[in-house]
C-alpha positions in Angstrom: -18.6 201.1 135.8 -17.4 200.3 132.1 -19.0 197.2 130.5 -22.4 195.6 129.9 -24.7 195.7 132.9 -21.5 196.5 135.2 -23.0 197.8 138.4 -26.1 196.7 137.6 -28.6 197.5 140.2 -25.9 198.5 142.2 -26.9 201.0 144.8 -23.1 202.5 146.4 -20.9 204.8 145.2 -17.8 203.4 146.0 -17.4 200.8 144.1 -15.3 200.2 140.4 -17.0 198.0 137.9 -14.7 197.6 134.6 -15.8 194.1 132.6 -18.9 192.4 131.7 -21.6 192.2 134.1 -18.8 193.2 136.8 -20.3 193.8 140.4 -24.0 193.1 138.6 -25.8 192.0 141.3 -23.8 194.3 143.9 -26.5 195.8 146.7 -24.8 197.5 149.4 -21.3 196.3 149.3 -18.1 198.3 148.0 -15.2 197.4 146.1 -13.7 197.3 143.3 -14.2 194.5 140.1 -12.3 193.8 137.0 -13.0 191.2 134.2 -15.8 189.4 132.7 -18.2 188.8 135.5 -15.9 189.6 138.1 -17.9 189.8 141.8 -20.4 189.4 140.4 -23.4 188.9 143.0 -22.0 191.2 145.6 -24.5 191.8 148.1 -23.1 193.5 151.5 -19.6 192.4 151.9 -17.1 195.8 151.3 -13.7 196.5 150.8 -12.6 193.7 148.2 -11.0 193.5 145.4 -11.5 191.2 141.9 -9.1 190.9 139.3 -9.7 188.5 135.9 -12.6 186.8 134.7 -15.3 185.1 137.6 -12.9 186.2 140.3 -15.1 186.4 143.1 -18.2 185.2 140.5 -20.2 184.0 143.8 -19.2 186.7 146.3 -22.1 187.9 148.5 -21.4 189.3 152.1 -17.6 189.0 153.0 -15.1 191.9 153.3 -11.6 192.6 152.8 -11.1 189.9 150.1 -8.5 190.3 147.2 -8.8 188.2 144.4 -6.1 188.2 141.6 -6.5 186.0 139.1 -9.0 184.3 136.6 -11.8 182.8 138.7 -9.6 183.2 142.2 -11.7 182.8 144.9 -14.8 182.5 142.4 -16.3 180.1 145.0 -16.4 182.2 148.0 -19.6 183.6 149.7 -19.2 184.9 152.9 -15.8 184.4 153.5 -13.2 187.7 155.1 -10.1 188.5 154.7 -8.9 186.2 152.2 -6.1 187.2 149.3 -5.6 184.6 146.0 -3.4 185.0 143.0 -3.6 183.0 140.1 -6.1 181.0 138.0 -8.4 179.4 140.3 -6.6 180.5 143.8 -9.0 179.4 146.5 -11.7 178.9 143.8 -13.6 176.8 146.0 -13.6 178.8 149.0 -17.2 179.4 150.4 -17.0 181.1 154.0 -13.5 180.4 154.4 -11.7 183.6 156.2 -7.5 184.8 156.9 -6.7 181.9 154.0 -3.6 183.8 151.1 -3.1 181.6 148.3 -0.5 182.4 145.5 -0.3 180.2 142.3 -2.2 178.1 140.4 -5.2 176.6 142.1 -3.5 177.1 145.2 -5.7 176.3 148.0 -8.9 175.3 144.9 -10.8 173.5 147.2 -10.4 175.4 151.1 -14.3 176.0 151.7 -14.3 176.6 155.1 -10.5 176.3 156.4 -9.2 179.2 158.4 -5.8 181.2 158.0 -3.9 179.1 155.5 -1.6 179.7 153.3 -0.5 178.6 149.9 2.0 179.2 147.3 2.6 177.4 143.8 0.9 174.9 142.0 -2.3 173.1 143.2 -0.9 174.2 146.8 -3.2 173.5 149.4 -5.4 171.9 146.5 -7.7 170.1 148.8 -7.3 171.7 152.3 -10.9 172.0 154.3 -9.3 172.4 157.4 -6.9 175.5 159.4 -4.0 176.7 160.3 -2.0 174.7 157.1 1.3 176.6 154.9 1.8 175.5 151.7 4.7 176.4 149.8 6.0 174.9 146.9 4.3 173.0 143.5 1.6 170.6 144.9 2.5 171.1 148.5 0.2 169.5 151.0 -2.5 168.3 147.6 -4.3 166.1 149.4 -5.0 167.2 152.7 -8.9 167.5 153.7 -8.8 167.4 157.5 -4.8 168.0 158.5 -4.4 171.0 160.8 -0.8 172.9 161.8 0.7 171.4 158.8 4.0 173.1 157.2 5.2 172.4 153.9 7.8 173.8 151.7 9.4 172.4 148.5 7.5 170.6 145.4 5.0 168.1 146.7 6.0 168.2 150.2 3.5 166.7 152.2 1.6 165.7 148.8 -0.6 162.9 149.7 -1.5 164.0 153.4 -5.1 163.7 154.3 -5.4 163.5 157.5 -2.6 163.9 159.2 -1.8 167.5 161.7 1.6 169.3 163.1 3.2 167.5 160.3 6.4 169.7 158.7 7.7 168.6 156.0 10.6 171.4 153.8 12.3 170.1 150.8 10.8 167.8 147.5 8.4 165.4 148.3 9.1 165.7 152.1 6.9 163.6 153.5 5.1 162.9 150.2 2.7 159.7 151.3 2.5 161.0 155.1 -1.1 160.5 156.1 -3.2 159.2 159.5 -6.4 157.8 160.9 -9.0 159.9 161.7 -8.3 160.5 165.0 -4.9 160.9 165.1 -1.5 163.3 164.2 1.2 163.3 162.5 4.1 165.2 164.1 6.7 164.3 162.1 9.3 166.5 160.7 11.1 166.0 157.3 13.6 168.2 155.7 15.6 167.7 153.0 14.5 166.5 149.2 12.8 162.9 149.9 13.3 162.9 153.5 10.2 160.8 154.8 9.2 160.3 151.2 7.3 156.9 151.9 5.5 157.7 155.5 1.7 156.6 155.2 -0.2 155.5 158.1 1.7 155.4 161.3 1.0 153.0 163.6 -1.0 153.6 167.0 -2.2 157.0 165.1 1.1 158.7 165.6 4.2 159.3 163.5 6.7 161.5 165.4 9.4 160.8 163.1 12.0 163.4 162.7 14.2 163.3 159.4 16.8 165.8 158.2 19.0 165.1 155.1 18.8 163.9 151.5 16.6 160.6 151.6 16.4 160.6 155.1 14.0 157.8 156.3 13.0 157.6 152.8 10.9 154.1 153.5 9.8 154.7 156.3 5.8 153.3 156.1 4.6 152.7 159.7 7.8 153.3 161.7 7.4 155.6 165.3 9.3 157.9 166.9 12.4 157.8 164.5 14.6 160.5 164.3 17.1 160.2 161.0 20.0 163.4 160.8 22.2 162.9 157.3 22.1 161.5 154.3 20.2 158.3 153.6 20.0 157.8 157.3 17.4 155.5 158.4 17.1 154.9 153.9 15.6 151.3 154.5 13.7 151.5 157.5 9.8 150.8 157.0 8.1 150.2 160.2 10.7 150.0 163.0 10.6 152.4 166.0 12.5 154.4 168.2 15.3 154.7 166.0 18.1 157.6 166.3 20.4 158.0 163.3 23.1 160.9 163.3 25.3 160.8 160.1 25.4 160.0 156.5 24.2 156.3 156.2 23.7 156.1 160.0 21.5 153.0 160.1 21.1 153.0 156.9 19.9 149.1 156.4 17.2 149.3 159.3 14.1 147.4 157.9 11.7 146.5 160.6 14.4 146.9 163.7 13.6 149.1 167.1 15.6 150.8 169.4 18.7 151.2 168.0 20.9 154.4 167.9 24.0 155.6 165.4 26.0 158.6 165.4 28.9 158.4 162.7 29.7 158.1 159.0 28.0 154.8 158.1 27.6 154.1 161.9 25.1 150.9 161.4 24.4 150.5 158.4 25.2 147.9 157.0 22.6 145.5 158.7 19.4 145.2 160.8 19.3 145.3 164.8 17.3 145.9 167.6 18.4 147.9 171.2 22.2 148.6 169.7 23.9 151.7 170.1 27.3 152.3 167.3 29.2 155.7 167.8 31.9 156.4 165.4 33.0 156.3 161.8 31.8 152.6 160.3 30.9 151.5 163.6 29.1 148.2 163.0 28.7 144.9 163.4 30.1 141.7 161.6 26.2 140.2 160.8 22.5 140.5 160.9 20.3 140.2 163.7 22.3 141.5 167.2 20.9 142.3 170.2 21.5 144.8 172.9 25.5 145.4 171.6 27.6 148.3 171.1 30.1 149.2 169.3 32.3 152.4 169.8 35.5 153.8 167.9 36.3 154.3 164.5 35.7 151.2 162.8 34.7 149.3 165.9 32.9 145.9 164.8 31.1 144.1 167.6 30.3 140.4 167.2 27.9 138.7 169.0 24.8 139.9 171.1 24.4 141.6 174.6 28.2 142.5 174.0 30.3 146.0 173.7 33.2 146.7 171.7 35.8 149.2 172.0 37.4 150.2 168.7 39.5 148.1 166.5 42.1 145.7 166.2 44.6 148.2 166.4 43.6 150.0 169.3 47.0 149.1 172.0 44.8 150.6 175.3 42.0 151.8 177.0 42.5 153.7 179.8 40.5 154.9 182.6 40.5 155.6 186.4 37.8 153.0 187.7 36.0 149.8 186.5 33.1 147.8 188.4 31.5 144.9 188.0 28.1 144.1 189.9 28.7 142.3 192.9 26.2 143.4 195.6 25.4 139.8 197.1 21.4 140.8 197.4 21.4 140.0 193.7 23.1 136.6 193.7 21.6 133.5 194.3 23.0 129.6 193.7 26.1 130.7 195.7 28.7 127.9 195.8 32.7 127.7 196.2 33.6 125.3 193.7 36.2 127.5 192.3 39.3 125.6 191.2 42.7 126.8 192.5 45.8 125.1 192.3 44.8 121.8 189.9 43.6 124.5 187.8 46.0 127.3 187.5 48.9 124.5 187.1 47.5 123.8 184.0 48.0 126.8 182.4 50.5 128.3 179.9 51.6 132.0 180.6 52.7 132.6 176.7 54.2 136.1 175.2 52.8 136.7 171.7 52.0 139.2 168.9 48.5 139.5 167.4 48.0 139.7 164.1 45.7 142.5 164.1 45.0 143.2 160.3 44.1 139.2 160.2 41.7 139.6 163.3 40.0 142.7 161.4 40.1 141.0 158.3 37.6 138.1 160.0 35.6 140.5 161.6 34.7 142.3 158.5 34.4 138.9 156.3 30.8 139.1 155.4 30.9 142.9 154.3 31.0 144.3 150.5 34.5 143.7 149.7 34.9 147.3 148.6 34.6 148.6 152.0 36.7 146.0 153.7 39.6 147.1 151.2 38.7 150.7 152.3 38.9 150.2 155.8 41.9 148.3 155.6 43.8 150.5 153.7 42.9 153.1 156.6 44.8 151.6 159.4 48.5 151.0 160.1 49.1 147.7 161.7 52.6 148.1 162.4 52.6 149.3 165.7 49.7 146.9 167.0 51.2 144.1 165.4 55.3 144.7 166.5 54.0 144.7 170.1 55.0 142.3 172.5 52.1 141.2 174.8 51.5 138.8 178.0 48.4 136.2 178.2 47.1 132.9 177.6 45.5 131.0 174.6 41.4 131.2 174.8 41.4 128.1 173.7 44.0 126.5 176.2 42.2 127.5 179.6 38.8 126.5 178.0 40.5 122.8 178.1 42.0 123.7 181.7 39.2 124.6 183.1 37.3 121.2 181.7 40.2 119.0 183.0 39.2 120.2 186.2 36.2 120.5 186.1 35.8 124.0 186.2 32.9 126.0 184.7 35.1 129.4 184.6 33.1 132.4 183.1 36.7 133.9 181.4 36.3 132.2 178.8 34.6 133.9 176.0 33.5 131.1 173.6 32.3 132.2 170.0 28.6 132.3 170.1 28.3 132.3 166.0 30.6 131.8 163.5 31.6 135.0 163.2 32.5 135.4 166.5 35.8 134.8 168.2 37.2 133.5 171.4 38.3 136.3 174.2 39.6 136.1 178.1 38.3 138.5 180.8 41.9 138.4 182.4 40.0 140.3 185.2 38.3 136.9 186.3 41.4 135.2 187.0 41.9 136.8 190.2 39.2 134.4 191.4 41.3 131.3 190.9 44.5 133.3 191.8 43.1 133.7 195.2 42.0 130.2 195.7 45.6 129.2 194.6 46.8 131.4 197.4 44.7 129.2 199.8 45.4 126.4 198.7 49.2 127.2 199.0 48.7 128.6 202.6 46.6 125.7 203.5 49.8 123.2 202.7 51.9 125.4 204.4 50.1 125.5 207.3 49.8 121.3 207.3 53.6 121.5 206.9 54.4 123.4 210.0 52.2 121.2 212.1 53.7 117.9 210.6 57.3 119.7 210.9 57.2 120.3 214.3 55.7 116.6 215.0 58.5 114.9 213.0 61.1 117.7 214.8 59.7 116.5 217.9 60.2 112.7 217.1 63.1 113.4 215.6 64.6 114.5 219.4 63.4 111.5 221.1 65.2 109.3 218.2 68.4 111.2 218.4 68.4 110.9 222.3 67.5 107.3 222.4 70.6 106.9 219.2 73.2 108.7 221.6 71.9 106.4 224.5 72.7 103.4 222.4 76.2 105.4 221.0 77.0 105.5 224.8 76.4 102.0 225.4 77.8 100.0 222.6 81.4 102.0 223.7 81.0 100.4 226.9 80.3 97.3 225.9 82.8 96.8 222.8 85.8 96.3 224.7 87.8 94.6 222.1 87.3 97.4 219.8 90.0 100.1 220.1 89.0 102.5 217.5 84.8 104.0 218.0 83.5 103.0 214.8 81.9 105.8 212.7 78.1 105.5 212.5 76.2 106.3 209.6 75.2 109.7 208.7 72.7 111.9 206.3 73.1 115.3 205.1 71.6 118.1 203.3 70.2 117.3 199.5 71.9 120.0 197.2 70.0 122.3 196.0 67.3 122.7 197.8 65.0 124.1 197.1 65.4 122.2 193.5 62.9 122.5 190.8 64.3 119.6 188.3 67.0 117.1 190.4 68.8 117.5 193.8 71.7 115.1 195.1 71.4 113.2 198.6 74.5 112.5 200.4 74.8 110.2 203.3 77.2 107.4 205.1 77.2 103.7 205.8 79.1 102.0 208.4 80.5 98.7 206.9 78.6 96.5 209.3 74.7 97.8 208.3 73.5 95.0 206.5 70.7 96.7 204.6 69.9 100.6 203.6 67.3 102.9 202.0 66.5 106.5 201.3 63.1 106.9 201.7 60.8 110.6 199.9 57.8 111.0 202.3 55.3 113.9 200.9 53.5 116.8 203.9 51.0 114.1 204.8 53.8 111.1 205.8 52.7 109.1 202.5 56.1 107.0 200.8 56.2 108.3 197.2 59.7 107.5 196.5 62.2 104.6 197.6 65.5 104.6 196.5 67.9 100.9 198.2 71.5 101.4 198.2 74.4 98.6 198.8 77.4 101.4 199.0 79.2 101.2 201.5 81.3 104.6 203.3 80.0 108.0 201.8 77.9 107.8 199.0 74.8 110.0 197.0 72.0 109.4 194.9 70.3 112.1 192.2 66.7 111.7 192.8 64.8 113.4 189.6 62.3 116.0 191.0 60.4 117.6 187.7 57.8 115.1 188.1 56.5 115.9 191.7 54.0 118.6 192.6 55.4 121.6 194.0 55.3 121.6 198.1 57.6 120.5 200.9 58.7 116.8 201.4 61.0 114.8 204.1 64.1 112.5 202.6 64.8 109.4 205.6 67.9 107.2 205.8 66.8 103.8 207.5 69.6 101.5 208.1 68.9 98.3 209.5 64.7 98.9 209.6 66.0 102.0 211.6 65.9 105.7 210.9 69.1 107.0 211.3 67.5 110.9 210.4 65.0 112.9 208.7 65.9 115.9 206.4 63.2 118.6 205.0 63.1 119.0 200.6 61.3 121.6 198.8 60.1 121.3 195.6 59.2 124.1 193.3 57.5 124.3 189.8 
């Protein structure tokens, strides 16, 4: 013992005393004791150590303390096991046990928390409960009732209270993260700011993940987030079950829920809720969609409950099967007013090129004009734009299909106006097939009329040789048979625009005709004739619906025959 009243009353002899009244009011215990007042009421507890002025000053009964450090663990009575370094490590402590505290008031006020640990300034500064690690300049400050907290990096976890399994590595990690009473944390932040602004989370649970500079930095009352890169998730404040992979991945997300990004600046440049974006700049053109996706390198989609496969210059995509849903115990107001014919004669099969910069262009016309320029001046149009492609015009079935009367589900109309009009070509099998009916359906009616009017057709030519038969009887001052008149086959036919009908009239007919007859026997063309001998007409066929027809030649209110015409489109 070496200073005034240093051991004291002391009654072992293996103890070290070196400071004023160091180890005074030591009874039984052992250890050793230096600086002013150092372990100083010592009673029973053995094997610890005090370094610097009051370290230990109210020790009585615990064991295996080291205290290193003016007034480090100055507070502690009974506690075991417990090692502090620096001014006022685990000052505080009063039966606290396992705790190790390095720094500067690290763990000041643990009094009874179990097997901490804290390292740098004010670490631990508050922390009354266990099983906390503290590294880093006011790392987890505030905590009083937080257990299985990790945090590394100055003021990581700074203002948690309350919160438990909360990890936060990297500066002020998860610096506001806090929670009710009854609930935990169990959110993860690394990188400097990552989860900076997480307070209370709503329903008592946070389970946010964040990794990367700024990650979630806003994030308030948000569950269930995870955030990977750089600024991912930046703006999001109370939204939940976000995933964000990638630097700016989300990055505008206020209050939105459900969404997912993995890519450079995959969604983020606006706020959604249930969309999925994979790719570099995947996005979409506005604020506010709904259960979209958008996949490929600058893929934009544009409307809600809608996907969208990369960009304007993207010539195919390719794979080896497609569905749709069609299992009929999910379809209900089943009707077949599908339009055939009427509606597919309307259209216009065009070939085209797209301009495919000018398309991308509209799609990105509300973003910062910087990062139009930049994603502009990424692609080359050349090859997108020289090809050569088959379709229609959106615009031109839409009016088809409303001349006929046709609500066809093809047609994509825009559903904002920053939306565009589209075709699902696959949809136009539907009509195609009705079409197909139709056509078979007049070409069925055509063979029944045929062979009726072949049928007729026998009788009339047998009764016109009976009457050839008799007027050679009974013209006996006629010695020449006179020539009787005659139609033949209309060249071309089929036709598509004009066809020419031959035919001849006897000199004694006193009246003729050439009568157009459609599959159902109705007159729909009439064409009198006052030739004489062998003669033709051109009868103009662009302007009659495509089918088969029958071309007479009635002399004298009788049909002298009946030949078949068929018209195409």
């Amino acid at each position: 013992a070496a200073g005034v009243n240093a051991l004291n009353g002391g009654t072992t002899s293996t103890c070290t005393a070196v400071g004023y009244q160091a180890m005074k009011g030591n009874n039984t215990g052992t250890g050793d004791a230096f600086g002013f007042e150092a372990m100083l009421n010592n009673g029973g507890g053995t094997s610890n150590v005090a370094i610097g002025a009051y370290s230990m000053h109210a020790f009585n009964t615990g064991s295996n303390n080291t205290g290193v450090g003016n007034a480090s663990l100055s507070g502690n009575m009974a506690g075991n096991n417990n090692t502090a370094f620096g001014y006022q490590a685990s000052v505080s402590t009063n039966t606290a046990s396992d705790n190790t505290s390095f720094g500067y008031q690290a763990g000041d006020d643990c009094q009874f928390g179990q097997k901490n640990v804290s390292i740098g300034y004010t670490a631990l500064y508050h922390s009354h409960t266990d099983l906390n690690t503290a590294v880093g300049s006011g790392a987890i400050f505030s905590n009083t009732k937080g257990y299985y907290n990790t945090a590394l990096g100055k003021n990581a976890l700074h203002e948690s209270s309350l919160a438990s399994y909360g990890t936060a590595i990297g500066y002020n990690a998860l610096y506001w993260y806090s929670s009710s009473s009854s609930g935990n944390g169990i959110s993860t932040a690394v990188g400097s700011q990552a989860l900076q602004n997480a307070t209370t989370p709503a329903n008592f649970d946070g389970e946010n993940v964040a990794l990367g500079y700024q990650s979630m930095l806003h994030i308030n009352t948000g569950n269930y987030n995870s955030a990977f890169g750089l600024s991912s998730l930046g703006t999001e404040t109370s939204g939940d079950s976000n995933t964000a992979l990638g630097y700016g991945a989300l990055f505008w997300q206020a209050t939105s829920n459900a969404n997912t990004a993995v890519g450079f600046s995959a969604g983020g440049l606006w706020s959604y809720s249930g969309c999925t974006f994979l790719g570099y700049s995947a996005d979409a053109n506005a604020s506010g969609y709904r259960n979209s996706m958008a996949i490929g390198y600058n893929a934009i989609v544009t409307a809600s409950n809608s996907i969208k496969l990369g960009d304007a210059s993207v010539l195919r995509i390719r794979g080896q099967v497609a569905y749709n849903y069609s299992d009929g115990r999910f379809k209900e107001n089943i009707t077949e007013e599908v339009k055939g014919l009427d509606f597919i004669e309307k259209l216009r099969p065009i070939v085209y090129n797209l301009e495919c910069r000018k398309l991308d262009e509209f799609w990105m016309k509300n973003m910062p004009k910087d990062q139009v320029t930049t994603r502009l001046d990424q692609n080359d149009y050349s090859v997108p734009t020289s090809l050569r492609r088959s379709g229609f015009i959106a615009q031109e079935v839409e009016k088809a299909a409303a001349q006929t009367g046709y609500n066809f589900s093809a047609v994509h109309k825009p559903e904002n106006k920053d939306d565009n009009y589209s075709l699902d070509y696959d949809e136009f099998v539907v009509p195609l097939v009705k079409a197909m009916q139709d056509e078979q359906y007049i070409i069925e009616s055509d063979s029944t009329m045929y062979a009726d009017v072949q049928n007729k057709l026998e009788v009339l030519v047998a009764q016109m040789q009976d009457i050839k038969d008799c007027c050679k009887n009974t013209d006996a001052n006629n010695n020449s048979q006179s020539k009787v008149a005659e139609l033949y086959n209309a060249v071309p036919n089929p036709t598509t625009n004009a066809t020419v009908i031959s035919f001849y009239i006897p000199e004694s007919a006193a009246a003729a005709r050439v009568e157009l007859k459609n599959w159902s026997g109705t007159v729909v063309r009439t064409f009198g004739t006052h030739s004489f001998g062998n003669s033709s007409l051109t009868m103009q066929t662009d302007q009659l619906s495509p089918g088969t027809y029958y071309y007479s030649l009635i002399v004298d209110e009788r049909i002298i025959n009946t030949r078949k015409l068929t018209v195409l489109k």
